[in-house]
Structures are given as structure tokens and as C-alpha cells.
N, C-alpha and C positions, 0 to 999 in steps of 0.2 A: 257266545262270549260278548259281555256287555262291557264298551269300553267308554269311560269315564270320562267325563269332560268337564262335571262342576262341584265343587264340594260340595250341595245338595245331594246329586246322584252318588258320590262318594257316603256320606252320612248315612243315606236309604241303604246303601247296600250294608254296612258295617251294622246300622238294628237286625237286618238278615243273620249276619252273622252272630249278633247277640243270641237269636231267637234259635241256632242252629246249634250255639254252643250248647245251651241246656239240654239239648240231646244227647249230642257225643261228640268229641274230638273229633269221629272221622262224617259228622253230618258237617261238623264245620270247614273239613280242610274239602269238601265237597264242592260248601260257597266258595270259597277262594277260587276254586278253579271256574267261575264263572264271571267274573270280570277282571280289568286291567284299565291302565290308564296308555295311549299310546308315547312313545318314546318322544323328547324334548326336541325341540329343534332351536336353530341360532345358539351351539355349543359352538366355542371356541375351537380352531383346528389341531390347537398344543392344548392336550389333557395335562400336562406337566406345568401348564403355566396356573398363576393365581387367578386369574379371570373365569379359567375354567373351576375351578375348585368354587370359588365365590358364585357361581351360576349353582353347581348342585347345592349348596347351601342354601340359595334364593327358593329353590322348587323343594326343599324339606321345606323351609320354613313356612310358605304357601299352603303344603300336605299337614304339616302335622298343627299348623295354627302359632308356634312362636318360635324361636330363634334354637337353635343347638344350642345344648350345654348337655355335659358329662351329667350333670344330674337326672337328666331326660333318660337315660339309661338303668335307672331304679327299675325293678321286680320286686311288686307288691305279692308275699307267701306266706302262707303257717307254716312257720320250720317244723314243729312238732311232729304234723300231722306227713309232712314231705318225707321228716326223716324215715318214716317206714313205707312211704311207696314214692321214692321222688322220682321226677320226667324222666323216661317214657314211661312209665309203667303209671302215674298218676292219670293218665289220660283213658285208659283201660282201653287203647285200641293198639292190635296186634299188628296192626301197617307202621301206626308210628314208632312202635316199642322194636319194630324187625328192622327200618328204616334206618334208626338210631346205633343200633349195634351193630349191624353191617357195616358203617360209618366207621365204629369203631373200631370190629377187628380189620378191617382194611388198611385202615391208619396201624397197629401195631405190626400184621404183618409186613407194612412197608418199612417200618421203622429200624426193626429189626434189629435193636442195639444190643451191645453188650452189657454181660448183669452186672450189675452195680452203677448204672450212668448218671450223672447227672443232669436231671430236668425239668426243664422250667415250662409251667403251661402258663398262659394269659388269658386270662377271660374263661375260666374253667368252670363258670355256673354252676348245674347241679354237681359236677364234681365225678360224672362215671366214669370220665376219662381218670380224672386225678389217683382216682384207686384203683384204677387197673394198669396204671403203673408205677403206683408205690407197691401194690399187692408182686407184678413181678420182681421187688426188692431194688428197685430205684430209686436216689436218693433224688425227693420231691420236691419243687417249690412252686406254690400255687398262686396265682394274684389273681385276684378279682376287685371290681369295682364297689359291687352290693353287699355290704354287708351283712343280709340273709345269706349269700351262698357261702360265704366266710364261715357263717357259723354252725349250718348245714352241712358242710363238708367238715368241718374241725369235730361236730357231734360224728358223723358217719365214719372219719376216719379214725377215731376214739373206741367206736364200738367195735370196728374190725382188728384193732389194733396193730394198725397203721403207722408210721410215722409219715408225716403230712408238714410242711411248713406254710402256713400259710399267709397273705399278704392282703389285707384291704388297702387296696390303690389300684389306680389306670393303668394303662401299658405304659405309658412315658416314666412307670418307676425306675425301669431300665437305665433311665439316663445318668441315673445315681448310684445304681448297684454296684459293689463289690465283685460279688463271685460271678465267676464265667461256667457253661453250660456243657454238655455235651449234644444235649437237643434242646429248642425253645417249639414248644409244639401251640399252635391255636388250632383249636376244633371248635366248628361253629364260633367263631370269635372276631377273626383278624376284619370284615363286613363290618364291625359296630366301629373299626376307627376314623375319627374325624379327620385325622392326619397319618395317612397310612405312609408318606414317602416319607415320613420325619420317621414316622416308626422303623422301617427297614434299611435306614441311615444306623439308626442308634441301635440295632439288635445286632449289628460288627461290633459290641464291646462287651458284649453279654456272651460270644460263643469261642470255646476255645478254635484252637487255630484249625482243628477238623471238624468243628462241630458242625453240623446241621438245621434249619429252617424245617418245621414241617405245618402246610396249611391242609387241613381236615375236614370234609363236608362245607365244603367255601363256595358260593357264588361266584367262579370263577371258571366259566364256558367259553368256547370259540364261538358261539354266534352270538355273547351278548351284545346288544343293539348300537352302543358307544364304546370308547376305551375303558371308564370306568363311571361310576354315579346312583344315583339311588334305582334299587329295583322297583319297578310298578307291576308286577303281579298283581294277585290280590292279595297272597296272606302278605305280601311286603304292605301294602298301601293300608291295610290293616294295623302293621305294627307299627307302622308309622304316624297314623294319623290316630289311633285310640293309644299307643303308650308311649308314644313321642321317639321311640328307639329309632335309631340310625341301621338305614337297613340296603347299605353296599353292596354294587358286583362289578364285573372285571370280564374284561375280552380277556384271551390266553394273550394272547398278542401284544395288552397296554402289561397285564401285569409280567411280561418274562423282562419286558422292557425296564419297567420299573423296576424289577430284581436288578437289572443290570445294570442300569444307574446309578443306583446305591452300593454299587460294591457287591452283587452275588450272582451266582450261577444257579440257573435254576430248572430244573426238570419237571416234568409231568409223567406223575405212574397211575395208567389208566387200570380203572376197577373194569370198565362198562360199562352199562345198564344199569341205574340210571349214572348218567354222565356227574352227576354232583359227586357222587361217591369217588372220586378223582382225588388223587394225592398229589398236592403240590410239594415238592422239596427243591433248597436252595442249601449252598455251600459257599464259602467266603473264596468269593474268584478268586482272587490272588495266589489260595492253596490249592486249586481245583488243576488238577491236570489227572489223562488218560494213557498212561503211558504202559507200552508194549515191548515187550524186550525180543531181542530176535531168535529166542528159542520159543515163543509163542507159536503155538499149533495155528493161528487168525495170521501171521507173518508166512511167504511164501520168498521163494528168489526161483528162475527158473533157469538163470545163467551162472550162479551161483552155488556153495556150498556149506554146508551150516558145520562150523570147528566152535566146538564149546557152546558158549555163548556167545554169540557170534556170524554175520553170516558175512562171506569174505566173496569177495570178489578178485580175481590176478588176470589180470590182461583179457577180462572177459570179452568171450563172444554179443555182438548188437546182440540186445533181448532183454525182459525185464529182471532185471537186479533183484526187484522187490516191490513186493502187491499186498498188499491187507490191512487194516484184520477185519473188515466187515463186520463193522458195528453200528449199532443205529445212535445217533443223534439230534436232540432237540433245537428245533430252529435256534440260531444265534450267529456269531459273530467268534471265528477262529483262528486260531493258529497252529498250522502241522509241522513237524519237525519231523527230519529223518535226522537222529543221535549218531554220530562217525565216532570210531577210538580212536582218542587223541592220539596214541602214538604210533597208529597205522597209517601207512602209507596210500593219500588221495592221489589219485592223477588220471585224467580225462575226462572228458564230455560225457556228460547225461541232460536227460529232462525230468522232472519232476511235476507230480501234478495231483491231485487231488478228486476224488470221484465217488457218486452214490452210485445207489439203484444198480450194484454190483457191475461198475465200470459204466453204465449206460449214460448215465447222466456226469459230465466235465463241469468243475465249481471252482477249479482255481490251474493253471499250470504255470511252469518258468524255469527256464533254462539255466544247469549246474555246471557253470564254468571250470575249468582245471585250476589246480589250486596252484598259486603262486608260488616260485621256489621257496622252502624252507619253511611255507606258513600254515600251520595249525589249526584247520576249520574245524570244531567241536559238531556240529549242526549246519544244516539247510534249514532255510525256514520259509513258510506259505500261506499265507494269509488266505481264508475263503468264508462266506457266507451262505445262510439259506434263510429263505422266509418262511420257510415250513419244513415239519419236522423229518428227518433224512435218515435214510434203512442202504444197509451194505456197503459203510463209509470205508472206502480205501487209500492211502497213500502210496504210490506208487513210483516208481523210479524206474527208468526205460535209460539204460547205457550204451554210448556206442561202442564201436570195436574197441579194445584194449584198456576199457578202462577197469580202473583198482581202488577197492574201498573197502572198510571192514567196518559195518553196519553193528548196532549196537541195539538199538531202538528205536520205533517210533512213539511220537509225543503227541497228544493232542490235546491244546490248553484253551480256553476263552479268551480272544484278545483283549486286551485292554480296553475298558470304555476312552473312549476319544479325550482329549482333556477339555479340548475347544465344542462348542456347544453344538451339538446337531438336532435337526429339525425333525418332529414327530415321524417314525418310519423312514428318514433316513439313515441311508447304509453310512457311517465314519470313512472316513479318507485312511484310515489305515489299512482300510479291506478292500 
């Protein structure tokens, strides 16, 4: 691996790769994988602040020879010629064209919507995505910047006879739009924004109140080298410095943070091998909760008894009330609830507490006082976190002698981001 260190050696290698294209797509994606430039140093310690953002902007503009502009983003193509073999299949090699579609169907089996949804993709280039989900009979809305893939996709989705809407503009047309979503999907896309925190600000106005985030073949790994900033592979430094494109990636760590910043909850649904083929999905926190009712088969009592819906507690024997539902959850920042029937009668001591790794591992407990004569506690509530992602999450309730409750559910929500500002990787004072 040759690692770069002057735009000279940058410039020699990218004629390499001139000279590798004219053979084939996969002699070129061959060079890439034989140099890189090493990772920046003197970044700022807040990826969230402007300094840091103005620093990756410094090292594109260095890489690619002038300043960022939306323009920089043009794809020079013959439509003509695309519309009857566009990317992957224009490249004639069978890694990148398997590569590409595995990407795809991964993303739709994650998606998994219901028929007729509305959806909005960004940055939808050749467009395979856009017709394989108007082809399932979803209503489409496509935005791109290039006006080649505008017309390529409007020709492609004409001859399939498709309905397609489509959009020449940025992703910030969002900030304008009318209609809300049932999914906003970027595949290979959300990496070319210059402003991604402003973007995942302003896509809360674009999605109905259950809609969903979904990011698709994204440069968004657990071991990338910073929180977030340009990639220096070699096909990055490539696309960077011969077509001026903006070519982002993301620790899991900066972007679940960033999702939650801006108002969302966000998941990772791993494919595997290779790790890129990772679905990121995000939901608008404020409508995100996990909630269990206590005829749930994951719900247990062992001092207890389950009437209806319902599991009641009367003068129980010490021992636990209620344990479950062991479910895995993605690093963040929560709150558990155990749900009481309002007009069931609370009265004595318990403890409460919250546990992975199937009880083994303790992440939050606190002690359930007896309820004050005549007053109406709906809920307990538990604040807990994790820095990494959590398998066999239970809430748990351990009674002493005599106490009485009649349990309804357990809740599990995303707490609120803090209002007051906290500092890169730390935990909020509400947790």
C-alpha cells in the first residue's frame, strides 16, 4: 500500500488509474486498492463545531485543487447510450454490478414498507433504486442535482412505464417542500453533503409522524479513523481530486450522535460482509417508543399472575414482580418505564432497574417508593445508557413482601437530547 503524501505522488497514481481504466472497471477498482493518503491530524476535539467542518473543507480544497461548490458535483455522461446499459452494468464487470444490487436488495428488504408508500429518494443518480421502488408501486419522488440523471431516469422510467416524479435540485430542496414522506431513502448519496447536520435538521419536515430515515451503501463504519470528513482511500482521493466530488464518511459513533441531535433515533441493520452493505435507519425520536404490554410472551412475573391483560400483583411474596422482554438495543441514551393501571391499587416497596447481557450486566437501578395516600402514579421511570450496542435488554422489578401493583407495560423510549449543550461523547445529565 502506497501512502500519499504529495499531490505529485497523488497525480502519478490517478495516470495509473487513467491507464487501468481503459482496460476495465475491475483493473481499476484493483489500483484504488493500492494506495491511500494517511488520516489528518490537528482536527478539532467537537466534530459538531464549525472549525471542524472548516478544517475538512481545507483538506478537499488542498485534494481536489479549488474550493467546494454544488457544482463540483456534475457527472459528465451520454444519456443515450446509459439509457440502455446504465451503472453497474455499463462497467461490464460482474463484482461491481453484484456489489450494487446486493446493496439494493438489502436496503428493500430492510425497508420493508407498505404498498403504496410514499417516497422520497436524494441523490438517486442512475436511478436503479428509483424504479425499484416505483416498479413495487410506490408513489416516487426523486431529486437529483445532475441534470443528466434527471433525464436518464425520466427516459428509463417512461420506457418501463413507471410513474416517477422527478426533481433537478440539492437535497436542501427539502427545506421548501410541501408534501411529507413515508420514507426519505439515500443510497450512495447522503457522503456527497456538504451540510449533512443542516440536512438531518430539516428532513423532521419532510417525514410523516412514523416515517422513517433510511441510509444505503453509506460510508458509515465503526472503525472510521475520525467522527466524520473526507475519505482517503484511493477510489475516494480519485474522485476527489479528478472530479472534484465530495466524498464523506462517518464513525457509527459521530453519526448515531448526529441523528440524535437533530431530533432522531437511529438504528443499524447489519447485512455483514462487506460491512458497507449496513442499513442505517432513523425515526423521528419524539414518536419512537418500544413498548410491551404485559401479556407479551418477552414479559415474565414470577411472584405474580397474569388476569387479562395484565399482570397483578396482591400482597406478593419478596421476588421479582417482572423481568423482560430481552431485546437488543442500539447504543444511546434511554428511558424505561414500567406502565401501572391508573385505577389499580400501588402499595409497597420495590426496586427497579434495568439490565443487558440477559441480567448480567446492571445499566441503571432505583428504588420504588410506596405510593402516597390517595395518589395516582401512571409509571416509574429509569433513565440508562450504553456506549455500545446492547443484546437481552430487560427491565425488571424485584418487590418486597406485600407489595401490590397491576402492571400494564413496559416502555422503552429515547430520552430526550439534553436542551443545554453537551460535549463530544458526553453522556447528558439526564442520564
Amino acid at each position: 500500500m502506497q501512502i500519499i503524501r504529495t499531490l505529485d505522488e497523488l497525480d502519478a497514481k490517478l495516470r495509473e488509474c487513467d491507464r487501468a481504466e481503459q482496460l476495465s472497471d475491475d483493473h481499476l477498482r484493483e489500483v484504488f486498492a493500492t494506495f491511500c493518503m494517511e488520516p489528518p491530524k490537528g482536527l478539532s476535539v467537537d466534530p459538531f463545531s464549525p472549525v471542524y467542518r472548516e478544517f475538512q473543507l481545507d483538506l478537499y480544497r488542498t485534494i481536489a485543487g479549488k474550493d467546494y461548490s454544488l457544482a463540483n458535483e456534475a457527472t459528465i455522461f451520454e444519456v443515450d447510450s446509459n439509457q440502455k446499459r446504465p451503472f453497474p452494468y455499463s462497467t461490464g464487470s460482474s463484482a461491481t454490478a453484484g456489489d450494487h444490487l446486493m446493496a439494493l436488495g438489502f436496503l428493500l428488504r430492510c425497508m420493508a414498507l407498505p404498498p403504496r408508500s410514499r417516497v422520497l429518494e436524494l441523490g438517486f443518480g442512475w436511478g436503479n433504486s428509483t424504479l425499484a421502488f416505483a416498479a413495487l408501486g410506490h408513489k416516487v419522488t426523486a431529486v437529483d442535482i445532475e441534470p443528466r440523471f434527471c433525464e436518464l431516469v425520466r427516459r428509463r422510467a417512461a420506457h418501463e412505464g413507471l410513474g416517477v416524479s422527478i426533481v433537478n435540485a440539492d437535497f436542501l430542496w427539502i427545506e421548501d417542500a410541501n408534501d411529507t414522506f413515508d420514507a426519505v431513502i439515500f443510497f450512495e448519496s447522503f457522503h456527497h453533503s456538504d451540510d449533512h447536520f443542516r440536512l438531518l435538521h430539516a428532513l423532521r419536515r419532510v417525514v410523516t409522524p412514523q416515517g422513517r430515515l433510511f441510509f444505503a451503501a453509506e460510508p458509515i463504519q465503526p472503525d472510521f479513523a475520525y467522527p466524520w470528513g473526507l475519505r482517503l482511500d484511493g477510489q475516494s482521493l480519485w474522485s476527489i481530486r479528478k472530479h472534484g466530488w465530495l466524498e464523506l464518511g462517518f464513525s457509527d459513533r459521530y453519526f448515531a450522535e448526529a441523528l440524535a441531535r437533530s431530533g432522531w433515533f437511529g438504528s443499524r441493520q447489519v447485512a455483514g460482509v462487506p460491512s458497507w452493505l449496513n442499513v442505517w435507519e432513523a425515526r423521528l425520536r419524539q414518536n419512537t417508543v418500544f413498548r410491551y404490554r404485559a401479556d407479551h410472551p418477552g414479559l415474565q412475573t414470577q411472584v405474580g399472575e397474569r388476569i387479562e391483560d395484565c399482570i397483578v400483583l396482591r400482597d406478593a411474596p419478596t421476588g421479582a414482580a417482572l423481568f423482560g422482554p430481552y431485546v437488543p438495543l442500539p447504543a444511546e441514551r434511554y428511558l424505561a418505564r414500567i406502565c401501572f393501571r391508573a385505577e389499580g391499587l400501588r402499595r409497597g416497596r420495590a426496586v427497579m432497574d434495568v439490565c443487558a447481557e440477559a441480567g448480567k450486566r446492571r445499566l441503571a437501578q432505583r428504588p420504588v417508593e410506596p405510593t402516597p395516600q390517595g395518589e395516582a402514579i401512571a409509571f416509574m421511570e429509569l433513565p440508562f445508557a450504553a456506549d455500545q450496542d446492547l443484546t437481552d435488554v430487560e427491565v425488571r422489578l424485584f418487590c418486597d413482601k406485600g407489595f401490590s401493583a397491576e402492571i400494564e407495560a413496559v416502555e422503552i423510549r429515547p430520552a430526550p437530547w439534553p436542551a443545554t449543550s453537551v460535549g463530544w461523547g458526553e453522556a447528558p445529565t439526564s442520564c
